[in-house]
N, C-alpha and C positions, 0 to 999 in steps of 0.2 A: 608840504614840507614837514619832515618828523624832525620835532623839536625837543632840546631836554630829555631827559634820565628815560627809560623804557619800564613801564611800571609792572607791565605784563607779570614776569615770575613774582612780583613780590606778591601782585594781588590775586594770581594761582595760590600760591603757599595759602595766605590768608586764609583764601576764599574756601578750600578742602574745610569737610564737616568737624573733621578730627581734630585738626590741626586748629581750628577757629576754638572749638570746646577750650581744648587748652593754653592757647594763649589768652582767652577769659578768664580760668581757672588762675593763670600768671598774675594776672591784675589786681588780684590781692595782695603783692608786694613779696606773699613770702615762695620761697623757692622749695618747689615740690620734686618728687622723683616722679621716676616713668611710672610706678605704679597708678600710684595718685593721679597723674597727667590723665593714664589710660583709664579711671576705675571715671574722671571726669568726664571722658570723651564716649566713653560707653564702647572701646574697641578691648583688643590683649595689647598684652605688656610690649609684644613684639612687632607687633603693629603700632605702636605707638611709638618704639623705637627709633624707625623708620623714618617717621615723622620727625622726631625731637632733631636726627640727623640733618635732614634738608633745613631745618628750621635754624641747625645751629649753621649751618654752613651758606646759610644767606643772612644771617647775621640779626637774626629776630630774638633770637636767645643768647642765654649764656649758661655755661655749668660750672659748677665747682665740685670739687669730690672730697668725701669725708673719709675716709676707710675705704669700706668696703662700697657704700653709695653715691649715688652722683644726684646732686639739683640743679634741678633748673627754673630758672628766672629769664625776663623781660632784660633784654642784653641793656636799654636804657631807656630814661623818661620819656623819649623820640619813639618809642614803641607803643608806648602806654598813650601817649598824646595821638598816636594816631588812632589807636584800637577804641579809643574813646570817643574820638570823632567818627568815625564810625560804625560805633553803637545809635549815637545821635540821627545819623542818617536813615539808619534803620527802621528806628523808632519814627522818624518823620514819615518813612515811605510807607509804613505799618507792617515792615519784617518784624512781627510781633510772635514770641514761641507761644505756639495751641496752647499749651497748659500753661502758665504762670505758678512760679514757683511760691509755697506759702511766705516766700520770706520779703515776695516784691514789695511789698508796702514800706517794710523797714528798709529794702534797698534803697526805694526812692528816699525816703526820709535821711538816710546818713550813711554810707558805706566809702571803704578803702577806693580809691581809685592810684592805683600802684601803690605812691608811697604821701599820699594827700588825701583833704577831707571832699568827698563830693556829696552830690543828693541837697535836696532843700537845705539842708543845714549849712553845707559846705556853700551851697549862692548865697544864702544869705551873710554867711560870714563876707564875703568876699564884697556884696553891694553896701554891707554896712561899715567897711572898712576906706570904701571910696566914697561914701556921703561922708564919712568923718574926718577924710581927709589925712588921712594916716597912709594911704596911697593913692596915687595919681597916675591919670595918663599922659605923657610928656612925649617929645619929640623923638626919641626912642623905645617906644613903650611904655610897657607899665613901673612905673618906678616909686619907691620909698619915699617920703617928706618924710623931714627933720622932726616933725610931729610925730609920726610913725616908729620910725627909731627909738625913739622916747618909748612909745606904746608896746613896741615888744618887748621894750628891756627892762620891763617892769615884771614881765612873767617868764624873765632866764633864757632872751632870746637876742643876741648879738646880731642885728642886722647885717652892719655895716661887713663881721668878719664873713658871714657868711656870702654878701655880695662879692668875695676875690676866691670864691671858688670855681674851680672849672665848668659845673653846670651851672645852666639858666638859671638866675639868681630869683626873680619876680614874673611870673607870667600868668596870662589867665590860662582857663581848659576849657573847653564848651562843655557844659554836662548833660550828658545824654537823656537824662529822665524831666531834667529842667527847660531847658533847650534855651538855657543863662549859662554866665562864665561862675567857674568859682579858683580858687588861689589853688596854682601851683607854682613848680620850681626848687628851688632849695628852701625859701621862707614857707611856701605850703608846707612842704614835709616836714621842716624845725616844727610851725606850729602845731600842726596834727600830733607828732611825737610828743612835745609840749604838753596836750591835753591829756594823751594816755599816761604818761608820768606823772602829773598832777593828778589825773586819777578822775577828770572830768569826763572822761570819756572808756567805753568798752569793746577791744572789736571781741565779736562773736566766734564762737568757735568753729572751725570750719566755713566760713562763712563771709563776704565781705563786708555784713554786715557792723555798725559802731552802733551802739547806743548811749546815750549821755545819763547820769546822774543825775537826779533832783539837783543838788549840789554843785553838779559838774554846767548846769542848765544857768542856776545862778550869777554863777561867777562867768561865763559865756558873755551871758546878757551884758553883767558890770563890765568887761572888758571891752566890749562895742559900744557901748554909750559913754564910755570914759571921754571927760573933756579936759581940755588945757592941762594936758601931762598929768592929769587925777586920778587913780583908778581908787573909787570909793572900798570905802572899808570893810563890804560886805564880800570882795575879791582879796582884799590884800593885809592881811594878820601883819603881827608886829615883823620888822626885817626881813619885809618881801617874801616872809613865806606864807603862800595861797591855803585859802583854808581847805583843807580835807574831804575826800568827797563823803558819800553817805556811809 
């Protein structure tokens, strides 16, 4: 008996070499053109085209047009969460690329996964936020305590409005280099975005790589060990504003 949705086409599209290049290339949140897409995949512009076509028309992408150019992005977090999951699988069955690029180390350590923090950095955030109790697993998932609320609205981050948004409010991701969950949803992306306006955090250029600050490291740490609604003074300057990175 054939049960449920037919997964065939979507995991043809995927599975093409080009087509995989660039919806990896996507996973860094920001919206690239054909060139970029094709200059990633290692084919032409026109070939790549092609691609971005079927891709838009089964519903894995999305464009927007500026003028004269068109980008393209990961149509939503449901894309990125699977692509991510199936990095993870990869890496378990040892679908490992020949060459490793020089920046794998920093990947595993901290990089963009769409629009959240992954890599070591990004689990640890995520484990050390459920020993603190600042999130919990509950009978619907993963969800905020009243603790938590407190703990982000201490560094400019409205929980509660964010949970009446239309995306998935709290969820985890399995991370592919970790093969732990770390924080997505709309509160991952608040806090990630968070870090880089506070200035604790770098993404790299070209790259999905993030690197953190001395600075940006400090106040990391004091924000994870904060207890009983405290965030020490070495995180949080007079009238809630965060000290500076380096």
């Amino acid at each position: 008996m054939k049960d449920g949705p037919n997964i065939v086409g979507i995991a043809a599209l995927i599975g093409d070499h080009a087509r995989a290049e660039a919806l990896t290339a996507l996973m860094s949140g920001r919206a690239l053109t054909a060139t970029e897409l094709a200059d990633a995949a290692g084919v032409t512009k026109q070939t790549m085209s092609a691609h971005l076509a079927k891709m838009l028309d089964a519903g894995l992408i999305a464009v927007e047009s500026q003028g004269r150019h068109r980008y393209f992005r990961l149509a939503d977090e449901e894309i990125a969460h699977l692509l991510e999951s199936l990095m993870g699988v990869a890496y378990m069955t040892g679908a490992v690329r020949l060459r490793s690029s020089p920046r794998e180390p920093a990947l595993r350590k901290a990089r963009v996964c769409y629009d959240h923090l992954a890599g070591e950095t990004g689990v640890r955030i995520y484990a050390s936020l459920l020993k603190n109790k600042a999130l919990m697993l509950g009978d619907v998932g993963l969800e905020v305590t009243a603790f938590g609320e407190r703990l982000f609205a201490q560094i400019g981050i409205d929980a509660s409005q964010l949970s009446r948004q239309r995306r998935f409010f709290c969820r985890s991701c399995l991370d592919w280099s970790e093969r732990r969950h770390h924080l997505a949803g709309s509160l991952g992306a608040a806090l990630f975005a968070r870090m880089i306006e506070l200035g604790w955090a770098r993404r790299a250029k070209d790259s999905r790589v993030v690197t953190f600050t001395t600075t940006g490291e400090r106040a990391l740490q004091a924000f994870l060990s904060a207890k009983d609604e405290i965030i020490p003074r070495s995180l949080v300057a007079g009238g809630g504003t965060l000290l500076p990175a380096d």
